[in-house]
N, C-alpha and C positions, 0 to 999 in steps of 0.2 A: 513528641513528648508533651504530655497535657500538664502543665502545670498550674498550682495552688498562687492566687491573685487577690493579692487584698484587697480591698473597696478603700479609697484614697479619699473619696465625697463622704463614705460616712462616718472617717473617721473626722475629718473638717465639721459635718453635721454634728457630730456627740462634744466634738470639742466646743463650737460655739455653742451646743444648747449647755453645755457647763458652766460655760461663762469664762473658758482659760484662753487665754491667747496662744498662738503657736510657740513662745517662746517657754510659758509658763505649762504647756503639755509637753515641751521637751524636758523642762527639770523635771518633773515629775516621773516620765519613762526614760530619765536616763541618756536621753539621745542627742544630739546636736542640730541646733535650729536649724540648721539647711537638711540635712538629711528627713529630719520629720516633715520640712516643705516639699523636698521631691516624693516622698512617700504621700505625703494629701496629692499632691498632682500626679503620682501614679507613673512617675518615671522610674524609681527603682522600686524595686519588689525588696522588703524584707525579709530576716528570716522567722522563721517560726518563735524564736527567744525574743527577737524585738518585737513579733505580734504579741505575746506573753506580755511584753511589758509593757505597749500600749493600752491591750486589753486592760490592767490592772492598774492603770493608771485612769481610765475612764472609767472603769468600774462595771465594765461587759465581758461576757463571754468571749471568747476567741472566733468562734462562728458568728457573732455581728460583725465580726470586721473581715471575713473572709469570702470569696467566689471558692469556690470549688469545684474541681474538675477531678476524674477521675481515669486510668491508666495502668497499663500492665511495665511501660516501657521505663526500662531501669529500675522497677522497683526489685525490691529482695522479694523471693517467692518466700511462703507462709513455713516450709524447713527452716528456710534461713533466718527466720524474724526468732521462730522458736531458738533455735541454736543462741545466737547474739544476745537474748535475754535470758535463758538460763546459763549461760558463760556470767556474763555480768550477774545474776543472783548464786556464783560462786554453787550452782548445781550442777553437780555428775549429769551423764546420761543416765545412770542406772538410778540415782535419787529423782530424778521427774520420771521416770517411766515405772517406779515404784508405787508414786506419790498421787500417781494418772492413774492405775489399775492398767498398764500394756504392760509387754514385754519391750525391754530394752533393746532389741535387735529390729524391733516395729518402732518403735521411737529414733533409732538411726534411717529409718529406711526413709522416715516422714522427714529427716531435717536434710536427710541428700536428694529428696526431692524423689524418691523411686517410688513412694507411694503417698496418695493423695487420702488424707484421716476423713474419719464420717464430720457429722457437725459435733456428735456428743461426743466423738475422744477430743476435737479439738476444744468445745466448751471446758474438758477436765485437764486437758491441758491449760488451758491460757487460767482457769483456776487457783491451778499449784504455781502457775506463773505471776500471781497478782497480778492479771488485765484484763480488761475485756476481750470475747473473741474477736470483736469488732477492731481490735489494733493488729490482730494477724490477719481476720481475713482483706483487710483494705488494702488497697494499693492507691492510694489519694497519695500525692505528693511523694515523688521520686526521691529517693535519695543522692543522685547527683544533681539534681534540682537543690537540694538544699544544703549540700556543698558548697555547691559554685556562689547561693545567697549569701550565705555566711562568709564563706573567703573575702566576696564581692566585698562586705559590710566592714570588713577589719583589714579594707586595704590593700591585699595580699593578693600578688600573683600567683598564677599556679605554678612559679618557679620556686617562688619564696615558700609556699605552702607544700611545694615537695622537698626543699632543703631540711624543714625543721621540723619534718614527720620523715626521714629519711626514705625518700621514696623520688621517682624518677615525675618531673614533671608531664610525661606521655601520658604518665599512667593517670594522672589525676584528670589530664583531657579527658582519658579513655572513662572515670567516674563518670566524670559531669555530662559528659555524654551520652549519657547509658549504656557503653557497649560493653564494659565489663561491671563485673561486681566486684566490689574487695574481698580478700582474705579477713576473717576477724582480728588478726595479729593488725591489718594494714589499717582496718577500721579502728582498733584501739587507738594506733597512733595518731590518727588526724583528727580522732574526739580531742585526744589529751591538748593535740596543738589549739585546737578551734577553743577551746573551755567548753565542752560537754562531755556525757557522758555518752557511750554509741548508742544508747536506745535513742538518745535525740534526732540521729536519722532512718529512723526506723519505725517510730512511733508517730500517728497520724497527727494532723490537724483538726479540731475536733473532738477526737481522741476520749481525752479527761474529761470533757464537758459530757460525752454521750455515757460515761462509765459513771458520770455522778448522777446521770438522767435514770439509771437503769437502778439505784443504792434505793432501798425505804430510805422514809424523810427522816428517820431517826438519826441513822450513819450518815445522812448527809450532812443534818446538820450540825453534826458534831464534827466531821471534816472540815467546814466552812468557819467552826470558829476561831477567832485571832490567833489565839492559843495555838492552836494546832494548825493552824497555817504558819506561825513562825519556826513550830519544830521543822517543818516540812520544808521548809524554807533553806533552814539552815544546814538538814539532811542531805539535802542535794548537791551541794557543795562540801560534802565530806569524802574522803576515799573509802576505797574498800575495808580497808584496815582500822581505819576510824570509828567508820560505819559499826564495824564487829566492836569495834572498845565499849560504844556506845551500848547497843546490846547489851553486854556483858554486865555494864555499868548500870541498867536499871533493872537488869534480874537480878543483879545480885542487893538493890533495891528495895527490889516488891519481897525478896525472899527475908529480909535482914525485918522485916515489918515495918518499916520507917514509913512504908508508902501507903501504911492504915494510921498512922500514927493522927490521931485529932488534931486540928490548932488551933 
C-alpha cells in the first residue's frame, strides 16, 4: 500500500523561516508539542485534518507539506466515492442521474462498479456533486491509510475504535489493511466516532487546493475571503439537519429582502 507522507524538514523549514518556535506552531495548529516534534522528525505520519491545520497555521497549501504517492490498494473505486457523496449530499440515485442527463439504472450500474463512465458523464457527475472530477478519479491516499492515521492520532486502539462505532475490532484490521472496504452505514459510523464527516476518507490530499487551481480568479477569490472562510468553517461542523435549518434560514432571507436591505 503507497501511502500519503508529509515532509517533516519542511514543515521545520517554514516554521523557522516564520520565526515560531515548536512550541508556539503547536498553539497555533492546535497540536501538542511532542506530537508536532515527532511529525518535524517524521516518525509519526499525520492525518489529513492535522495536515489542514498545520497547513493553516503556517499559511501554505496542504501540497507544501506533503510527498505523494499514488495507489489502487484499499482505495474506494470511483462507484463508491460517487455513492458516499451523494448519500451524504442527502441525493437520491434518481435526483443525480437527473441532474447528470443518464439514466438512473446507468448511474446504479456506475456506483456497483459494473460499468466504468466516459470522462464527460463523470465530469457532469462530480458537477451535480460539487467536486472536482479529480477527487473521484484519484486514488492518492487510501482509506484505511487514513483510519488507522487518525485512530493512531486520538489514541485509540482498533479495539476501542471498534467498541464505540459498534463494529468488531477484525473488521477495522480488515479497513486499515485494505482487504475490505466498508459498508456506507459502517463508514458513517467511524466518521461520527473519528469527528469527520465520510467524505473525509474519501476525498484526496490535495484535493481543495487543485479544485481552487481550476475556479477563475474571481470565485477564488471570493472563496479565500475571511468572511467566507469562517462560514465554511463553521459549516463543517454542522449536521445534516442543521446544515438544511441554515439553508432554509437564508432563503427565507434573501426572499423576505432584508438581504438587499442598504446600511
Amino acid at each position: 500500500m503507497i501511502s500519503v507522507i508529509i515532509r517533516g524538514q519542511q514543515i521545520r523549514l517554514l516554521r523557522e523561516e516564520r520565526g515560531y518556535t515548536l512550541q508556539e506552531l503547536a498553539s497555533r495548529a492546535h497540536l501538542s508539542l511532542s506530537y508536532l516534534s515527532e511529525i518535524e522528525r517524521e516518525s509519526k505520519r499525520p492525518s489529513l485534518k492535522t495536515i489542514e491545520k498545520l497547513a493553516a497555521a503556517l499559511n501554505v497549501s496542504k501540497a507544501r507539506l506533503l510527498d505523494g504517492g499514488s495507489g489502487k490498494d484499499g482505495a474506494l473505486s470511483i462507484g463508491e466515492k460517487i455513492r458516499v457523496i451523494r448519500t451524504e449530499k442527502g441525493m437520491s440515485l434518481n435526483d443525480l442521474a437527473s441532474a447528470a442527463g443518464i439514466s438512473p439504472s446507468y448511474l446504479s450500474e456506475i456506483e456497483r462498479g459494473s460499468v466504468y463512465p466516459s470522462l464527460a458523464t463523470l465530469k457532469q457527475i462530480a458537477r451535480e456533486l460539487g467536486v472536482s472530477a479529480l477527487v473521484l478519479m484519484s486514488y492518492e491516499g487510501s482509506l484505511g491509510h487514513k483510519l488507522k492515521t487518525l485512530r493512531e492520532e486520538y489514541g485509540m486502539t482498533q479495539a476501542q475504535l471498534a467498541r464505540a462505532a459498534g463494529v468488531t475490532a477484525g473488521l477495522i484490521g480488515q479497513i486499515e489493511q485494505g482487504k475490505v472496504q466498508p459498508s456506507l452505514k459502517t463508514l458513517e459510523k467511524l466518521a461520527q466516532v473519528m469527528g469527520v464527516t465520510p467524505c473525509y476518507f474519501i476525498m484526496e490530499p490535495g484535493a481543495v487546493d487543485q479544485m481552487l487551481s481550476m475556479m477563475n480568479p474571481e470565485l477564488r477569490e471570493l472563496l479565500m475571503h475571511p468572511n467566507v472562510q469562517a462560514i465554511l468553517n463553521m459549516a463543517c461542523n454542522l449536521s445534516r439537519s442543521e446544515l438544511q435549518f441554515v439553508l432554509q434560514f437564508i432563503q427565507l432571507y434573501k426572499q423576505s429582502g432584508c438581504g438587499n436591505a442598504s446600511g
